[in-house]
C-alpha positions, 0 to 999 in steps of 0.5 A: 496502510491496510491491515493486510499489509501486515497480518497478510491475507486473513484466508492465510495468515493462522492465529499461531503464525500471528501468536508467534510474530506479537504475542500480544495478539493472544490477548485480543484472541482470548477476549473473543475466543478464552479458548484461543491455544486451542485453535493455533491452526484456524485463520484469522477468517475462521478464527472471526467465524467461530467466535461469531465477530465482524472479521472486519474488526477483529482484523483491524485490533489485531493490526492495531496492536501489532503496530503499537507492539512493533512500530514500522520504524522497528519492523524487521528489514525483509519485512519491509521489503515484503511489504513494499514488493507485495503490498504496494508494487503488486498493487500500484501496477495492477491499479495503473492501467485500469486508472488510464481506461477510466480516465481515457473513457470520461475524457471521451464521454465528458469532454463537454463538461467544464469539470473535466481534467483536461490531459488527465488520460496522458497524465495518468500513463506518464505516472504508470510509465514513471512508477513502473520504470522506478519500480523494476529498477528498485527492485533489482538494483536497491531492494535485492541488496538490502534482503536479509540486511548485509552491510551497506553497499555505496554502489546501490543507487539511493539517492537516485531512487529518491530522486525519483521519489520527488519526481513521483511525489510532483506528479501526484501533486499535478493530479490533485491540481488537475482534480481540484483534490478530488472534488467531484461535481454533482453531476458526475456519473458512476464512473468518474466517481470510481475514477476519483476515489480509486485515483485518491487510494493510489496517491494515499498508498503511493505517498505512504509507500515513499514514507516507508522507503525514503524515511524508513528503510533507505536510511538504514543503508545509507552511509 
């Protein structure tokens, strides 16, 4: 999970808007900055600016003590929500089509090399066709009713979702097959290399995203 995904844009989000959602956070901010109170108004940005840190870091301890002051198990329902829409949907159909341009592009150029995926290209678009159909159903029919927590509704389809999350989950297995998990050969160009290590992200934040729907929110809705 990136730290965004929680304290949300460092250009955005303020100390006092941090302040108020875990106090704790003005521990962290005074050790850096004694006169924090002061600065309620300056982004997490100027925030790390002004007291001469790696923004970096700064915003790294602060999701760290967020998440040991307010567990994903303990995070509010809409929050969630926020998260999955913005935090993973937004970046998984943004990142898809680039994926299949790269994949198309080292199947052409390397389709002589042994190390090549064959099929890799048509397997990258039948993930981006599964995920994008899943999500636009999600997130009318599933996510949309679970906003500002109402009791739990037996028409909203998630055992049908979670379905879908198994199929979704043996796609990124085949894609790690495919890619030997990822392993590159030593002669793989610039390219290839992006294609692998942004291909390793989705499957890392994909998986992740599933943990959070199917172990942690879904049930909280379920009869």
């Amino acid at each position: 999970m990136n730290y965004q995904d929680i304290l949300g844009s460092c250009h955005e989000t303020t100390l006092g808007q941090l302040a108020s959602r875990c106090p704790k956070t003005l521990e962290v901010f005074r050790r850096y900055m004694p006169e924090a109170e002061n600065h309620r108004q300056a982004t997490l940005d100027m925030v790390a600016s002004i007291a001469g840190v790696d923004q970096e870091a700064l915003c790294r301890e602060l999701f760290d003590t967020v998440m040991e002051q307010t567990p994903l198990e303990e995070l509010d329902t809409d929050v969630l929500i926020e998260l999955i829409l913005q935090g993973y949907d937004a970046g998984h159909l943004e990142q898809l089509p680039k994926l299949h341009r790269l994949a198309r592009k080292i199947e052409a150029i390397h389709r002589a090399h042994p190390a090549v995926p064959k099929g890799i290209t048509l397997a990258i678009k039948e993930l981006e066709h599964s995920l994008s159909d899943h999500i636009e159903k999600e997130n009318a029919y599933v996510l949309k009713r679970m906003e500002h927590d109402p009791p739990p509704n037996p028409d909203t389809p998630i055992a049908q979702m979670n379905e879908e999350h198994t199929m979704i989950k043996s796609q990124l297995h085949r894609l790690r097959e495919m890619t030997g998990n990822y392993r590159l050969p030593e002669s793989a160009c610039r390219s290839w290399r992006r294609f692998y290590r942004e291909l390793r992200k989705l499957d890392f934040r994909l998986s992740e995203q599933i943990y959070l729907e199917r172990d942690i929110l879904f049930p909280r809705f379920q009869f």
